[in-house]
C-alpha positions as a LaTeX table, in Angstrom:
\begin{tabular}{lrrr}
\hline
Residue & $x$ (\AA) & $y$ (\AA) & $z$ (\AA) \\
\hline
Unk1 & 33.80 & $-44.30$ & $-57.01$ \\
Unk2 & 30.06 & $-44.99$ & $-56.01$ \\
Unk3 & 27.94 & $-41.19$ & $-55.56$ \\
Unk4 & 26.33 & $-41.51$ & $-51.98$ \\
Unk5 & 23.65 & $-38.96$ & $-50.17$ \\
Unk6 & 23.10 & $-39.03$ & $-46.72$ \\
Unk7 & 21.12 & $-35.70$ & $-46.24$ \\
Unk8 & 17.62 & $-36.17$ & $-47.79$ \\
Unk9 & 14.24 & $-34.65$ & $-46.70$ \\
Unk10 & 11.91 & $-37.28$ & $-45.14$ \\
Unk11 & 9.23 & $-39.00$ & $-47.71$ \\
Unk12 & 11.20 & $-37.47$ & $-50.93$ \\
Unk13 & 10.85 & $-39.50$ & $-53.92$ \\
Unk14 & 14.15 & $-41.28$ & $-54.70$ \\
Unk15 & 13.98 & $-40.16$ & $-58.27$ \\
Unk16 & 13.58 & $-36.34$ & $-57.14$ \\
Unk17 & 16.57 & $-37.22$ & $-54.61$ \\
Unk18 & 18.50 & $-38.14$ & $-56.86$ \\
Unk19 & 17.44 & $-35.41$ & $-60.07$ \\
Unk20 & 18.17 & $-32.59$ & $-57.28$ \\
Unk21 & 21.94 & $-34.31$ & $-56.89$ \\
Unk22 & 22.55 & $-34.84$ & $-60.40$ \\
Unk23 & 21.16 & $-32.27$ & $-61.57$ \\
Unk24 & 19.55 & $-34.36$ & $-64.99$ \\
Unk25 & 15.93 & $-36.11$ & $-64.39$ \\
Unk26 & 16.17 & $-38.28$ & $-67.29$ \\
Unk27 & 19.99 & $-39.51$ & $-65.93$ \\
Unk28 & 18.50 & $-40.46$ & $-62.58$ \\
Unk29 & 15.35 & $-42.17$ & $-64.06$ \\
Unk30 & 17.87 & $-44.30$ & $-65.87$ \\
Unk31 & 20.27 & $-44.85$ & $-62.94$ \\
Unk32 & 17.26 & $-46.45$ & $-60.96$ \\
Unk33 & 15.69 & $-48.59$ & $-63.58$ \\
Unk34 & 19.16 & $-49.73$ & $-64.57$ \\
Unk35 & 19.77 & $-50.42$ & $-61.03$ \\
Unk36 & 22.69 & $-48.77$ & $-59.99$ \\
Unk37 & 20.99 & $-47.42$ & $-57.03$ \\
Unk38 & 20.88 & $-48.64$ & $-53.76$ \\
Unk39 & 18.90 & $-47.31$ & $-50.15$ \\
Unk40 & 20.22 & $-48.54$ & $-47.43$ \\
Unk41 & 21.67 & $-51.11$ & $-48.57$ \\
Unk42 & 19.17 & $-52.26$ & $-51.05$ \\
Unk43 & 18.85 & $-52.32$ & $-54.72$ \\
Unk44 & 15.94 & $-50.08$ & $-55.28$ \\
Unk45 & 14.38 & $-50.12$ & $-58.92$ \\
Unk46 & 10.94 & $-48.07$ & $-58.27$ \\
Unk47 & 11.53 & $-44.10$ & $-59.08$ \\
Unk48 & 8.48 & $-43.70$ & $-56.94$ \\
Unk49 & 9.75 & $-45.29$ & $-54.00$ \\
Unk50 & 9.42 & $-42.32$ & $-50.81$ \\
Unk51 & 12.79 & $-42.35$ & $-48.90$ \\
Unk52 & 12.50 & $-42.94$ & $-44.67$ \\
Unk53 & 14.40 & $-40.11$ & $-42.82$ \\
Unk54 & 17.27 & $-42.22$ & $-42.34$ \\
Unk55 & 17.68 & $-42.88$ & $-45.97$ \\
Unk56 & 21.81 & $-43.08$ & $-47.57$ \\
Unk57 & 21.57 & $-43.74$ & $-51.24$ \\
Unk58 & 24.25 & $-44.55$ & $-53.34$ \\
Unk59 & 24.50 & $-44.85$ & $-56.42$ \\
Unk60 & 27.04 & $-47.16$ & $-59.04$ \\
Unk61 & 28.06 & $-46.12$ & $-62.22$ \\
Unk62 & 30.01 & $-48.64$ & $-64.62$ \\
Unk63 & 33.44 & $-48.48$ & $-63.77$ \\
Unk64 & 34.69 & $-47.98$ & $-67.45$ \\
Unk65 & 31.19 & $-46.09$ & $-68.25$ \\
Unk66 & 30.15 & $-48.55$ & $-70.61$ \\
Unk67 & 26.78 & $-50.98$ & $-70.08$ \\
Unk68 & 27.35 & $-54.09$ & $-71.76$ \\
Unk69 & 24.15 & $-55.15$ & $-73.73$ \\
Unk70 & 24.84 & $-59.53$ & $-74.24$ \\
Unk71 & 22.83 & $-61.38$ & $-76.89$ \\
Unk72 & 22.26 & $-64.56$ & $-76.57$ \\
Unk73 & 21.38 & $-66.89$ & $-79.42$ \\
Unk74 & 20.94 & $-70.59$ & $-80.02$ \\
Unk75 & 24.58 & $-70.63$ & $-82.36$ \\
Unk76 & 26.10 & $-70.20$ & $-78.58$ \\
Unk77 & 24.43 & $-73.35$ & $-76.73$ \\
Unk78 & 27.01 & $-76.06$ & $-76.04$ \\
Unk79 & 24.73 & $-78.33$ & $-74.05$ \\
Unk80 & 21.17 & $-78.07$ & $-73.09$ \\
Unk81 & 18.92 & $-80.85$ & $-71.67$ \\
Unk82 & 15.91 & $-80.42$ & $-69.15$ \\
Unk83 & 18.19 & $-79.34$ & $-66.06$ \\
Unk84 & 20.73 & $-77.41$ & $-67.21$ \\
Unk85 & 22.10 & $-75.44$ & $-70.38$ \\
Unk86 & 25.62 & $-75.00$ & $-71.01$ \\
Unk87 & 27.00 & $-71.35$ & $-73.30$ \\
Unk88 & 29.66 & $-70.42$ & $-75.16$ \\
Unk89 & 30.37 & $-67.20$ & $-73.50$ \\
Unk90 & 31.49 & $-64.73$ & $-74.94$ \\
Unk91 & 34.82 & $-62.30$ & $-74.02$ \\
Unk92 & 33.35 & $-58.92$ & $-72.61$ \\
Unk93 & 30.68 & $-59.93$ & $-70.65$ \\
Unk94 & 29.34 & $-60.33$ & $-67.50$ \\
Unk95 & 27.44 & $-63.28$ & $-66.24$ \\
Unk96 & 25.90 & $-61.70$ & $-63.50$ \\
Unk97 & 24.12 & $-59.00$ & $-62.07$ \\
Unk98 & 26.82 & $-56.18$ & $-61.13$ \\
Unk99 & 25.96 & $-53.04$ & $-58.34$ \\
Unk100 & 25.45 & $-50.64$ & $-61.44$ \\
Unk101 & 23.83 & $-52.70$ & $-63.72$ \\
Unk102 & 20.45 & $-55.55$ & $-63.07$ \\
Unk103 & 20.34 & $-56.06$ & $-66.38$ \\
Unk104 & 23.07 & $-56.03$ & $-68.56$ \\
Unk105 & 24.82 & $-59.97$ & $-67.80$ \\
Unk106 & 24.38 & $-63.12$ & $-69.67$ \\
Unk107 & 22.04 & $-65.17$ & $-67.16$ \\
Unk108 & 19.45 & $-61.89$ & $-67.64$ \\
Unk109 & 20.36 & $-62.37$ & $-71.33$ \\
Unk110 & 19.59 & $-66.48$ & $-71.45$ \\
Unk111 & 16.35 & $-65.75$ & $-69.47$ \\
Unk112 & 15.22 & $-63.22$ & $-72.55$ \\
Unk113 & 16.22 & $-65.99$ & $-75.37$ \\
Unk114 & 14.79 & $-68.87$ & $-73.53$ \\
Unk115 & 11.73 & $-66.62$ & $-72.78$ \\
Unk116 & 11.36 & $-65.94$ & $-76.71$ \\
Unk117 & 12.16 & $-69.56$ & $-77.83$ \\
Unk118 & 9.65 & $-71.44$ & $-75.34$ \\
Unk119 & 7.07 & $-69.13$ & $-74.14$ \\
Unk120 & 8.43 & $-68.43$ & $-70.64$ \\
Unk121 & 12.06 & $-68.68$ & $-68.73$ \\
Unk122 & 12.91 & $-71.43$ & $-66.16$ \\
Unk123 & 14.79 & $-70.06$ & $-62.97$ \\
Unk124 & 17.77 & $-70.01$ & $-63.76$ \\
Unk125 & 20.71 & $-70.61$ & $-61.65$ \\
Unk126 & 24.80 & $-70.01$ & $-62.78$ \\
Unk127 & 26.94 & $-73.27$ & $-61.86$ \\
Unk128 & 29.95 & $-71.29$ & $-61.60$ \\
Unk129 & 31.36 & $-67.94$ & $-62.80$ \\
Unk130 & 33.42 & $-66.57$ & $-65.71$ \\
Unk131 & 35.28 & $-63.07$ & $-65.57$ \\
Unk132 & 34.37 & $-61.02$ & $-67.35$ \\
Unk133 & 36.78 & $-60.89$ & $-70.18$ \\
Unk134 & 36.97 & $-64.62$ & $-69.47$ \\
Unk135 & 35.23 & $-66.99$ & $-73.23$ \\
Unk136 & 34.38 & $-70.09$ & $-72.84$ \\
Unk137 & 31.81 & $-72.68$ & $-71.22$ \\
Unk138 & 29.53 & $-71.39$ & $-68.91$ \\
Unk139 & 27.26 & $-74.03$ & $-67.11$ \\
Unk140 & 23.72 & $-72.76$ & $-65.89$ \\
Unk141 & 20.86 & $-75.05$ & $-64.04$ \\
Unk142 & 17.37 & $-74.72$ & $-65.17$ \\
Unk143 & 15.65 & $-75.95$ & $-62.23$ \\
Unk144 & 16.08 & $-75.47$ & $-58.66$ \\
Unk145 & 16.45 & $-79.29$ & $-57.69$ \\
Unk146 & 19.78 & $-79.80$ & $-59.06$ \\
Unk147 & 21.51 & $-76.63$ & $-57.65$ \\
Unk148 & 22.40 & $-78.27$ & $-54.32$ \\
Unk149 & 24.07 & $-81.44$ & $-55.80$ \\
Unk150 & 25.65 & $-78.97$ & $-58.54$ \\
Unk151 & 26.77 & $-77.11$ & $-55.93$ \\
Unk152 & 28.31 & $-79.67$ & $-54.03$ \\
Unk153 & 30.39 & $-80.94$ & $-56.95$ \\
Unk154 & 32.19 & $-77.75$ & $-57.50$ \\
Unk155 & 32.82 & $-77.27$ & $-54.12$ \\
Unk156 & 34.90 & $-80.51$ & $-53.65$ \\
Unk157 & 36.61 & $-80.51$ & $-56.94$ \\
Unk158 & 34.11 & $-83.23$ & $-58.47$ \\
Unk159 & 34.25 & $-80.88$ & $-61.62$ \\
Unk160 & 37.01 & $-80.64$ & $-63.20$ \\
Unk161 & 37.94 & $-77.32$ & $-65.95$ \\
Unk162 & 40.44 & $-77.08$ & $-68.85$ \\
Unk163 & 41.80 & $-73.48$ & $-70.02$ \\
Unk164 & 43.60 & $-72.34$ & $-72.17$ \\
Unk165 & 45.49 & $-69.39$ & $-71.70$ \\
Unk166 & 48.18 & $-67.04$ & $-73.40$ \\
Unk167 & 50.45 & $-65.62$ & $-71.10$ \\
Unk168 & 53.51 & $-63.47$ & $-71.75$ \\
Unk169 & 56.84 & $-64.14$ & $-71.86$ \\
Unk170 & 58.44 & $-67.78$ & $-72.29$ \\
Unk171 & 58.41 & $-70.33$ & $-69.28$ \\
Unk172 & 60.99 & $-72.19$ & $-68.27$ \\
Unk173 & 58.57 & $-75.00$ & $-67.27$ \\
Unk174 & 56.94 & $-77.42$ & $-69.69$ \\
Unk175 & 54.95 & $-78.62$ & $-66.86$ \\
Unk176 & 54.43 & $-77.37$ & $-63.27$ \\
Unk177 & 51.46 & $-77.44$ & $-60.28$ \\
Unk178 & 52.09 & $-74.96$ & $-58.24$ \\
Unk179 & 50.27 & $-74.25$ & $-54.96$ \\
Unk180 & 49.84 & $-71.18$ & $-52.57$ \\
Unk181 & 47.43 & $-69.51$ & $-50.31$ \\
Unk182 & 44.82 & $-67.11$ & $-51.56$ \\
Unk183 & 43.01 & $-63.96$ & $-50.09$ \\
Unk184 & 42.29 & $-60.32$ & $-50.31$ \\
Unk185 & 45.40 & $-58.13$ & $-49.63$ \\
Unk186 & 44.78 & $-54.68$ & $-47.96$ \\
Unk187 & 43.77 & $-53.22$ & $-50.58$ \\
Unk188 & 41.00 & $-55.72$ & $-51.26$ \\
Unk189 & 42.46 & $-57.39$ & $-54.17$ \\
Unk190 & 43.26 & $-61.00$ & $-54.68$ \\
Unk191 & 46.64 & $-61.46$ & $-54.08$ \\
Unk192 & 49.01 & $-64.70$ & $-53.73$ \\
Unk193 & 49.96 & $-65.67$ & $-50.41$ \\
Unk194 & 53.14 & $-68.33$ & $-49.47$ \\
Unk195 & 51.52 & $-71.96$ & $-48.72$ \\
Unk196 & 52.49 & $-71.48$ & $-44.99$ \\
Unk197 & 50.17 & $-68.85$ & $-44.55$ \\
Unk198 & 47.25 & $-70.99$ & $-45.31$ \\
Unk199 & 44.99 & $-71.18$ & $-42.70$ \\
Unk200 & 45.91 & $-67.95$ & $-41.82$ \\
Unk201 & 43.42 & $-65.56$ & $-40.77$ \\
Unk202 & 43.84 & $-61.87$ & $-42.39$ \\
Unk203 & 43.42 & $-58.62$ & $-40.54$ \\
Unk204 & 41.19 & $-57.05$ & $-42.62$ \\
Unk205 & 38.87 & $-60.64$ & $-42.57$ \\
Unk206 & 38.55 & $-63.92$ & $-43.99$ \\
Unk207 & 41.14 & $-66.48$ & $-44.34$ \\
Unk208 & 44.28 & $-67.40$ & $-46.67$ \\
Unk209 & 42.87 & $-70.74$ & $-48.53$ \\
Unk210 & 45.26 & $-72.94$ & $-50.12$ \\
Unk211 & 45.40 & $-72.76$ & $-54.49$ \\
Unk212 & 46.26 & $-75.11$ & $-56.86$ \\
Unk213 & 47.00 & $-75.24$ & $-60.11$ \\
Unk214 & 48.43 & $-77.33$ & $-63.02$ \\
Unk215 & 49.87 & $-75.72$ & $-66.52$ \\
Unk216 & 51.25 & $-77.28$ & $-69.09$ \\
Unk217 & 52.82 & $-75.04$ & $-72.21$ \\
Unk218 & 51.59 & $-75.97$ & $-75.43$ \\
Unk219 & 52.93 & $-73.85$ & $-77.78$ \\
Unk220 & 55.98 & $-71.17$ & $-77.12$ \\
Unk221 & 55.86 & $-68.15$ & $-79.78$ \\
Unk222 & 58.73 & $-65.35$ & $-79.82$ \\
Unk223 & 57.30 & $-63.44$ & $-77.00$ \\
Unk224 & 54.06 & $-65.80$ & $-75.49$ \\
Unk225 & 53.21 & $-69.23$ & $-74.79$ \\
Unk226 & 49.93 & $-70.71$ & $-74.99$ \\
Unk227 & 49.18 & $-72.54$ & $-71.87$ \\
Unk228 & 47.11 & $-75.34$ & $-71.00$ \\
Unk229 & 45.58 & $-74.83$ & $-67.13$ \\
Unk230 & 43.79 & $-77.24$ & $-64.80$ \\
Unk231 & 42.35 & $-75.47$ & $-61.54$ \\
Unk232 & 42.36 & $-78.01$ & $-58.74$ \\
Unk233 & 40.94 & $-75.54$ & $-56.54$ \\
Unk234 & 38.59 & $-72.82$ & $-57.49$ \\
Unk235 & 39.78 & $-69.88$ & $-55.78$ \\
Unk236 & 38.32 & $-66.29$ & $-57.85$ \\
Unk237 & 41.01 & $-65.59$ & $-60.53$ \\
Unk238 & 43.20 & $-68.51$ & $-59.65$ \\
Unk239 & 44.39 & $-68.64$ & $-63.33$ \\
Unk240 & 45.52 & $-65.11$ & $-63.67$ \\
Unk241 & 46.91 & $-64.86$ & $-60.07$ \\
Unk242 & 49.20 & $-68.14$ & $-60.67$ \\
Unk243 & 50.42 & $-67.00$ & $-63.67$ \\
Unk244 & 51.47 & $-63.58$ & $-62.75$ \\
Unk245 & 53.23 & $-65.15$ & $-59.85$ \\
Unk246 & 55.25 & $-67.10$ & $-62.07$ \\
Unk247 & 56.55 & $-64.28$ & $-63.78$ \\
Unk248 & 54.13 & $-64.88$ & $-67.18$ \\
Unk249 & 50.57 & $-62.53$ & $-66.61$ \\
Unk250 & 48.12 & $-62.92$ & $-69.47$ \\
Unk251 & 48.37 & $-60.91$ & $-71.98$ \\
Unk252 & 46.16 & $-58.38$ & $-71.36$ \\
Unk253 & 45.40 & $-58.69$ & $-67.71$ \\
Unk254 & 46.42 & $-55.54$ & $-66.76$ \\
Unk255 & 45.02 & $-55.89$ & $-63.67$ \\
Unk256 & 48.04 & $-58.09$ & $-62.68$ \\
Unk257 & 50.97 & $-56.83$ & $-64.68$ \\
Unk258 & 49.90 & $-58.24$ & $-68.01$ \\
Unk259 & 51.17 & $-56.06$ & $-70.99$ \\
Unk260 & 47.84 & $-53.95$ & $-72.46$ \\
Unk261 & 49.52 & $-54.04$ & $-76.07$ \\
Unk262 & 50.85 & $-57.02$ & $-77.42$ \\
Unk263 & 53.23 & $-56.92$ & $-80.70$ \\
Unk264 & 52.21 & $-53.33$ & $-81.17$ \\
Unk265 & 48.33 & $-54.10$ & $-80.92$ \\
Unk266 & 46.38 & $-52.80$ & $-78.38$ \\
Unk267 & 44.66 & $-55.72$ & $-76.31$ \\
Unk268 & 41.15 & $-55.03$ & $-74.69$ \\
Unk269 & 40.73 & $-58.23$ & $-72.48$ \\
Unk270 & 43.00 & $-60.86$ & $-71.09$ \\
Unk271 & 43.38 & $-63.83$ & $-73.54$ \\
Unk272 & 42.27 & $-66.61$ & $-70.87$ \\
Unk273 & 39.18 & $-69.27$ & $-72.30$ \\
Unk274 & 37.44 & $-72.19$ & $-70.45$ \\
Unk275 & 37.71 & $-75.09$ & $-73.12$ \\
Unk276 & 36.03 & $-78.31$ & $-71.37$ \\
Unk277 & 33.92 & $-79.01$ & $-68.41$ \\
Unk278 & 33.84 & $-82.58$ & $-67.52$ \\
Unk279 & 30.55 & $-84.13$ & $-64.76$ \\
Unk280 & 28.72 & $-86.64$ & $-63.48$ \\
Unk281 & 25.01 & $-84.95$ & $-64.25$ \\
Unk282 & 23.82 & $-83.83$ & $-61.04$ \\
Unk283 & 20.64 & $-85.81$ & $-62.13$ \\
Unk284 & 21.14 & $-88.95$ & $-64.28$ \\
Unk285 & 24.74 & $-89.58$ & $-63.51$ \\
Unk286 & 26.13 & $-89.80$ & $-66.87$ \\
Unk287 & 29.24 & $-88.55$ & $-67.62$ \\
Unk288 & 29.16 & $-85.00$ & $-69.09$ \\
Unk289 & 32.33 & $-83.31$ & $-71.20$ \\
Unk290 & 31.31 & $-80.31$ & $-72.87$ \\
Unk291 & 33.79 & $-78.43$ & $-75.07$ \\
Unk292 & 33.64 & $-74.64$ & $-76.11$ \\
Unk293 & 35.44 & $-74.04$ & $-79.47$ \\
Unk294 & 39.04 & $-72.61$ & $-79.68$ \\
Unk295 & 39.42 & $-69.10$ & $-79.53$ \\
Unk296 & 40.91 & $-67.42$ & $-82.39$ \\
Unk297 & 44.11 & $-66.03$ & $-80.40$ \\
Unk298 & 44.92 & $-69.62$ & $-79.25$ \\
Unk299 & 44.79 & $-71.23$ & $-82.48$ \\
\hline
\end{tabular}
């Protein structure tokens, strides 16, 4: 849970704020350059920085106490031309700036490589996410005049994604689309909703939006099947929700009832990897399929 303090003397520095809570200078100092704390609201990143009277600051820690630290390196470019770059990612890591950490995610990561290889970093703007735990393609723009059309393609399903995914248990289905609503439950966690709710709108906010998704099995082992998936929507875990709906989590998405040890092993993130992106290029028009190589669980 997130550290807040609401009772501060006016004009204190945040770093003394925050060293008189904690009780450890150097842990603060690291806290706020990290940037895992926020006033008011606001990331704040200056140690200096003289909280107003009304000041709350609160601060993030990583959830599992561990910053990630991603490399990237030129082995783990799938695609790259002047407008946009395309990455292997990696299991493990984030792709974007989280509240406890500015630094630690792979688009901070490409902006360090890309600094190093050419003399300076473009802006750089994600395409799309990944989980974290999700592998696979990532697609980022390098300049701002694509964004809008790239955005605009994902939004109505001009884009379309391949996973593969291993999911416990064996399903009766060889092939199945399935659709249902989406939203946050109470709790604030994704959650499947029945298709007639769509439309719906929830008490705590927002609305149920309708998700789709086609699997096919590939391959049935004693106790798994590896799963081709093809999100024709692109709700936030639409993948993992679906699945656990029909009975067959990932293996190791606890998050959703997937078993944390598999065949006696202990597994540390859910086995779920995007394997092709196919577009139009938001620029030239030609037809763009980029493939991320197999994982090692799904071969």
């Amino acid at each position: 849970m997130p550290l807040t303090i609401s009772t501060i003397s006016p004009s204190t520095l945040l770093c003394d704020a925050l060293t008189a809570t904690l009780g450890d200078a150097t842990e603060a100092l690291w806290l706020i350059v990290r940037g895992g704390v926020w006033v008011n609201g606001v990331r704040v990143r200056d140690p200096g920085m003289r909280l107003p009277a009304d000041a709350t600051v609160v601060v993030h820690r990583p959830p599992d106490g561990i910053y990630r630290e991603p490399v990237v390196t030129s082995e783990m470019i799938l695609y790259e031309d002047n407008d946009l770059i395309a990455l292997n990612k990696p299991t493990d890591a984030y792709v974007e700036a989280t509240p406890w950490d500015a630094e630690g995610h792979l688009r901070a990561a490409l902006a360090r490589f890309l600094a190093m290889r050419n003399g300076d970093a473009p802006p750089l703007h994600l395409a799309h996410r990944l989980d974290r735990d999700t592998s696979g393609v990532l697609l980022v723009s390098k300049t701002p005049n694509v964004n809008a059309a790239l955005q605009r393609m994902f939004r109505d399903g001009a884009v379309h994604k391949t996973y593969l995914a291993l999911c416990a248990g064996l399903p009766s289905f060889d092939e199945i689309e399935i659709e249902t609503g989406h939203g946050r439950g109470r709790g604030g966690m994704f959650r499947v909703f029945p298709p007639e709710a769509i439309g719906r709108t929830l008490p705590q906010g927002g609305t149920v939006k309708s998700m789709r998704t086609r699997f096919r099995v590939i391959r049935r082992l004693d106790d798994a099947a590896l799963v081709r998936a093809w999100p024709l929507t692109g709700r936030t875990h639409q993948i993992r929700l679906h699945l656990a709906f029909l009975g067959h989590p990932l293996i190791g998405d606890s998050k959703y009832g997937g078993p944390s040890i598999w065949r006696g092993i202990p597994v540390f993130h859910h086995y779920l990897h995007a394997e092709r992106l196919e577009l139009l290029h938001p620029r030239s028009g030609t037809l763009l399929v980029i493939v991320a190589p197999t994982p090692e669980w799904a071969q």
